[in-house]
LUMZA-753598 format. One line per 3 residues: for each residue x, y, z of C-alpha. Coordinates in nm, 4 decimals, decimal comma. Layout:
# residues N
X/Y/Z ~ ...
This chain:
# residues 277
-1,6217/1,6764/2,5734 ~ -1,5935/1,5299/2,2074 ~ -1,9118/1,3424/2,1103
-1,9668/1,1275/1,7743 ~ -2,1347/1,2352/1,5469 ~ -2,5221/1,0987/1,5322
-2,4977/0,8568/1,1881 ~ -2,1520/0,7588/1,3411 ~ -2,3434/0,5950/1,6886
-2,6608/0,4977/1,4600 ~ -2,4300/0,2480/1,3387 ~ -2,2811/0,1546/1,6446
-2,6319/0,0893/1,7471 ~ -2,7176/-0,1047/1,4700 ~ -2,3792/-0,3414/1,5547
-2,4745/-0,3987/1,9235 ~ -2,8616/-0,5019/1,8085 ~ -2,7308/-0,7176/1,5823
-2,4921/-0,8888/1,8256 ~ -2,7964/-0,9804/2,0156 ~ -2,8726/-1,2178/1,6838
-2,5791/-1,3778/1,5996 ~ -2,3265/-1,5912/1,7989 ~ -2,0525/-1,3987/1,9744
-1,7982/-1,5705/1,6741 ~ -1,9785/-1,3871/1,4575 ~ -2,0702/-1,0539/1,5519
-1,7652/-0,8900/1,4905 ~ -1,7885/-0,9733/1,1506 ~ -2,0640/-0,7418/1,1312
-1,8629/-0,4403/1,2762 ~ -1,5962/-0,4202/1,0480 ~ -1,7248/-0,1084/0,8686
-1,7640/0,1242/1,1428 ~ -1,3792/0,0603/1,1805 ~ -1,3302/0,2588/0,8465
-1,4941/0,5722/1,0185 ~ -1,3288/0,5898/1,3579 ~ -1,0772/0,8740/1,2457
-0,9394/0,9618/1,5953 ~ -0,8763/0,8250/1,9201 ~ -1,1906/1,0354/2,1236
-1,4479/0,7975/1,8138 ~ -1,2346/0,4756/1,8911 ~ -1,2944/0,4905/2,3172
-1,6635/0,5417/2,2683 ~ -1,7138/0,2897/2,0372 ~ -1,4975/0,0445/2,2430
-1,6480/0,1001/2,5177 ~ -1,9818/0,0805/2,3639 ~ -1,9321/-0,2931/2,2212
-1,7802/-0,3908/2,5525 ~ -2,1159/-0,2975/2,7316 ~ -2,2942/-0,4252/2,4677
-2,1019/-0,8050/2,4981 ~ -2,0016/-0,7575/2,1815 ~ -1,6029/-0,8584/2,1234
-1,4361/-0,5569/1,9652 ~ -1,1670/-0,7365/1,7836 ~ -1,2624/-0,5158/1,4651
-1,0995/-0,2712/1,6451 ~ -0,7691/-0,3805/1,6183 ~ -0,6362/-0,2468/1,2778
-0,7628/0,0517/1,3802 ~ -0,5899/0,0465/1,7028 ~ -0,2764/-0,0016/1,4864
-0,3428/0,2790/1,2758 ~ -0,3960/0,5236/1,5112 ~ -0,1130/0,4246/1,7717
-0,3549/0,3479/2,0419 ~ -0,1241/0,0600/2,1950 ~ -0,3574/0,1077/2,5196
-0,6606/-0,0123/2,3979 ~ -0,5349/-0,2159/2,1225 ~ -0,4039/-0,4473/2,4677
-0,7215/-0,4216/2,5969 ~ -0,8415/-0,5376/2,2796 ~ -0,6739/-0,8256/2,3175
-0,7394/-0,8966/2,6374 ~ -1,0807/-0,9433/2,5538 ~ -1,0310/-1,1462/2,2567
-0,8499/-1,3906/2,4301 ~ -1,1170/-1,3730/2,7625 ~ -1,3520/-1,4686/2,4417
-1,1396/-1,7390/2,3050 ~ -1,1414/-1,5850/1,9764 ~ -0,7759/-1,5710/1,9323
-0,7807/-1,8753/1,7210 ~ -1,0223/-1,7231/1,4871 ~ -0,8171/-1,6300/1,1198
-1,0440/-1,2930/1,1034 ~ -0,9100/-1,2052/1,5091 ~ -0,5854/-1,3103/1,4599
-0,5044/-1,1671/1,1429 ~ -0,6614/-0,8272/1,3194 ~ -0,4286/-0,8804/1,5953
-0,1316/-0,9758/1,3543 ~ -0,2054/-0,6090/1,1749 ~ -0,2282/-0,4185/1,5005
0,1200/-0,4780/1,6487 ~ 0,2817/-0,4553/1,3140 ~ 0,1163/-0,1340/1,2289
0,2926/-0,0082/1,5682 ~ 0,6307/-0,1940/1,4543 ~ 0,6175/-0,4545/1,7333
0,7530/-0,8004/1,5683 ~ 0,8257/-0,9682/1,8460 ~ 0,3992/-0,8926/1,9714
0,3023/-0,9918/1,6407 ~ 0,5623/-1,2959/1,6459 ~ 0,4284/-1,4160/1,9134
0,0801/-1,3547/1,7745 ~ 0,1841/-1,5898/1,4336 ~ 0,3438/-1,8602/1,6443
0,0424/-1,9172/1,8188 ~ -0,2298/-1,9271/1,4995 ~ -0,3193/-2,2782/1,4217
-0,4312/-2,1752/1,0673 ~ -0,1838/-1,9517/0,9413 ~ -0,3326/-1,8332/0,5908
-0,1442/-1,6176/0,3035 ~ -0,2605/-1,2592/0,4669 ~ -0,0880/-1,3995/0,7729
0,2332/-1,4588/0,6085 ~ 0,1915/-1,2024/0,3566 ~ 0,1437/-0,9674/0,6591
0,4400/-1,0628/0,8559 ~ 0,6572/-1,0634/0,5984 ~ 0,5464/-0,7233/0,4854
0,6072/-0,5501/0,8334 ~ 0,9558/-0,6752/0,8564 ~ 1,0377/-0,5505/0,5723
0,8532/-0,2222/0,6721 ~ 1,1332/-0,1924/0,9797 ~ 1,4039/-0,2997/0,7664
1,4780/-0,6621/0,9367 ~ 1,5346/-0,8389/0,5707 ~ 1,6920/-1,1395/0,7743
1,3364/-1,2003/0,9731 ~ 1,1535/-1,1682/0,6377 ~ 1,3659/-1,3815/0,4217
1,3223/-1,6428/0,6977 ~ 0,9527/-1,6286/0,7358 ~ 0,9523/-1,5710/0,3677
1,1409/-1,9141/0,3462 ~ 0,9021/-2,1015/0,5502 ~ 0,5943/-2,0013/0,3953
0,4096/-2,2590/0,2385 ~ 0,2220/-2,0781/-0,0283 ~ 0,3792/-1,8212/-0,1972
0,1448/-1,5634/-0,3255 ~ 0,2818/-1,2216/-0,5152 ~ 0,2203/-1,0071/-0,2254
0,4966/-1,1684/0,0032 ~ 0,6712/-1,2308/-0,3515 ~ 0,6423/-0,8180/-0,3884
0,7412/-0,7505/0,0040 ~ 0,9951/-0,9455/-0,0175 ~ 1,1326/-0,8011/-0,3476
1,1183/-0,4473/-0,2270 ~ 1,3125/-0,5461/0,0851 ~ 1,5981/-0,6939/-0,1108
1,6052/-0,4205/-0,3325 ~ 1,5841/-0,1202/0,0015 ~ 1,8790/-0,3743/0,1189
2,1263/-0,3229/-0,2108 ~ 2,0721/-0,7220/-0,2980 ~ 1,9698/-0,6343/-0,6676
2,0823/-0,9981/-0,7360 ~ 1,8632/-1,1866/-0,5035 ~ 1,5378/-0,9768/-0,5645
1,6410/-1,0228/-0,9029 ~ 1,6138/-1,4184/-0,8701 ~ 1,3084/-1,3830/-0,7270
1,1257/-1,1931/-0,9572 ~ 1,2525/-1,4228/-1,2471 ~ 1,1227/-1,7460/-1,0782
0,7445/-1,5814/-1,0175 ~ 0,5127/-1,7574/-1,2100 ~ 0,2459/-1,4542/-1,1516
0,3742/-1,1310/-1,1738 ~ 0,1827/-0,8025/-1,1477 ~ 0,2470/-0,4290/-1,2168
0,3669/-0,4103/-0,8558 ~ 0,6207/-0,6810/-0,8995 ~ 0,7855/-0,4648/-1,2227
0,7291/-0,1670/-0,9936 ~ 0,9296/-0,2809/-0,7657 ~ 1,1977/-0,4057/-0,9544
1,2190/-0,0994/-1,1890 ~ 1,2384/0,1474/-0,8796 ~ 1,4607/-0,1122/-0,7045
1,7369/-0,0607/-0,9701 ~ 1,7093/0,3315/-0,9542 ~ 1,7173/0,3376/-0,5943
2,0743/0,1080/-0,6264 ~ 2,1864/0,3525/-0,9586 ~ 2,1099/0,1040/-1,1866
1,9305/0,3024/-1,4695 ~ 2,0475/0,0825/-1,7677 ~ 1,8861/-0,2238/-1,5819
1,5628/-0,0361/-1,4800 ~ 1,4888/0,0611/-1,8479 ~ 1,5513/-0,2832/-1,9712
1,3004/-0,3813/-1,7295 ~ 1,0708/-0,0841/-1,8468 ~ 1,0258/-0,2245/-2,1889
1,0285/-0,6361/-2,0838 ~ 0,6870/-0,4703/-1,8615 ~ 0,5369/-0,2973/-2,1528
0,6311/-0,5706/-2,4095 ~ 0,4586/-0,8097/-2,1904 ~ 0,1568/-0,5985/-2,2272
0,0958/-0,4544/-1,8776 ~ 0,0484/-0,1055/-1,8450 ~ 0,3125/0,1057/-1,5678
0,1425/0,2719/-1,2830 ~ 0,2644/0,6301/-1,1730 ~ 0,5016/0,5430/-0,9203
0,7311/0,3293/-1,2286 ~ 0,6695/0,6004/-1,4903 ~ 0,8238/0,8477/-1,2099
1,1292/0,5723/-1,1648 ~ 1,1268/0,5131/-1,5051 ~ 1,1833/0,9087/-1,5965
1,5152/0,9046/-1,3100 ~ 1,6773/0,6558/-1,5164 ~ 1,6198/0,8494/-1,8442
1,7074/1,1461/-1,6546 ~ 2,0506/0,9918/-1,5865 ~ 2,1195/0,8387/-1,8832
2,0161/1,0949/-2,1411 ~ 1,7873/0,9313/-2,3421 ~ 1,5905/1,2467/-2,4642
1,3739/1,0565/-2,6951 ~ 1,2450/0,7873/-2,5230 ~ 1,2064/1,0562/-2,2279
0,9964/1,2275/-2,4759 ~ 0,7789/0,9103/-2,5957 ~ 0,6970/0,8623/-2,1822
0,5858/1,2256/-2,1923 ~ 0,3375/1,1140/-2,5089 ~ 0,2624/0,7873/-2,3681
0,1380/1,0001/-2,0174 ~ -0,0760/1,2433/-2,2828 ~ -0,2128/0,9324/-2,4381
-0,3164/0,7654/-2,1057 ~ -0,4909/1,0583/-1,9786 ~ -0,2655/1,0718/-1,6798
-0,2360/1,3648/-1,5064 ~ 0,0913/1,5512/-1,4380 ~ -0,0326/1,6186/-1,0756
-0,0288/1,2431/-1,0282 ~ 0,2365/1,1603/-0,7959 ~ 0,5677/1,3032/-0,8975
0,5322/1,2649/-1,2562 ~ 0,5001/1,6559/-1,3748 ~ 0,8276/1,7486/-1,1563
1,0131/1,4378/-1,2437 ~ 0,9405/1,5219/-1,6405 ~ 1,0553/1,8731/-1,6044
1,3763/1,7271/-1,4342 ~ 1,4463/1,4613/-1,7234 ~ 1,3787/1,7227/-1,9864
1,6677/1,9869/-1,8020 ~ 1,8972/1,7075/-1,7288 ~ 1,8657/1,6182/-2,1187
1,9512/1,9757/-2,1910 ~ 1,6090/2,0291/-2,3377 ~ 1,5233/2,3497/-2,1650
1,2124/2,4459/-2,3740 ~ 1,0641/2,1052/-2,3405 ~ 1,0937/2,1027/-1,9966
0,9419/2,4911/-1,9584 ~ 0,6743/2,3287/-2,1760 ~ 0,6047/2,0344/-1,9140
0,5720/2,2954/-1,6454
């Protein structure tokens, strides 16, 4: 028999009392963080079951559901939110929403969207994010297309998608008509063109991002070091490698210590790249 661990039911505990002090709208609320130690399917059936004895809707349980494949109880889950009328709740729903997309089930979470009153931006943003995750670009352009409010995560979901889908031009419109762009927007762009063997139009991109004063995160430095990789540009390859020194990134970070070694041999600079190692 697998037990939880003592803190781990303390603050199960500590949930269920304070049900017994708040309405049952909000008493959930007040769970969320015991959802972020539930690391395996034995934790998440106690603690379920706990709440359910305890009156206390688990509907905090449904990312975690989602995360850990548990499509059993994440339906029971939602049995009992909607025996609670809580599915019209934005919190519940957006749980719910999360759940069945974590497990790749559009058509569950479809149906989940189409019934929200109050659809906010995590609800689109989420939707349009896990069809993108399964590939359906169609779905996501659609939903993507109907949403209201544009924020720069759908923006970025949707701009990866077009870019895992070869449509460089449309993800390419996109980005150019964003009025807010982050370092995830440029990310996605820059890797977008490797990923479709555009190199030339991933470093252009590279030096609009730094001109514009934002600083790359690992995953475009890595990108950015393919394209220099296949286009030969030694020096800039070597001003990345001094602009990672200067950052104080590590070369463990991500890729970036294996994809400098490659950019240095495919440059033919062999000592440079025994160097980097």
């Amino acid at each position: 028999v697998i037990t939880v661990k003592t803190n781990f039911l303390i603050s199960v505990a500590a949930a269920a009392a304070a049900a017994e002090d708040m309405s049952v709208m909000s008493a959930p609320l007040s769970c969320i963080s015991i959802s972020d130690k539930c690391n395996a399917m034995p934790e998440l059936r106690q603690v379920h079951a706990h709440l359910i004895k305890s009156n206390l809707i688990s509907s905090f349980s449904a990312p975690v559901c989602g995360i850990l494949l548990a499509f059993d109880e994440g339906l029971q889950i939602h049995g009992q939110i909607l025996k609670g009328c809580l599915q019209d709740d934005p919190f519940v729903a957006n749980s719910l929403l999360r759940m069945y997309l974590d497990w790749g089930q559009l058509e569950l979470a479809g149906q989940v969207l189409d019934k929200m009153p109050n659809r906010d931006v995590i609800s689109w943003s989420s939707m349009i994010s896990g069809c993108v995750k399964v590939g359906d670009i169609n779905l996501a352009r659609k939903l993507f297309d109907e949403m209201p409010d544009k924020d720069v995560v759908a923006c970025n979901s949707m701009i990866d998608g077009l870019m895992k889908c070869g449509m460089c031009k449309d993800a390419e419109d996109l980005f150019e008509c964003m009025n807010v762009r982050d370092v995830i927007s440029w990310t996605a762009m820059i890797s977008g063109y490797v990923h479709n063997g555009c190199p030339n139009a991933a470093m252009e991109l590279f030096r609009r991002m730094f001109n514009s004063g934002l600083h790359p995160d690992v995953v475009a430095l890595v990108n950015v070091l393919s394209a220099i990789a296949e286009l030969g540009f030694s020096d800039e390859g070597r001003w990345i490698h001094a602009y990672i020194h200067r950052s104080n990134i590590k070369l463990s970070s991500g890729n970036i210590g294996p994809a400098l070694i490659d950019m240095y041999f495919k440059c033919g600079l062999v000592s440079d790249a025994c160097n980097a190692f």
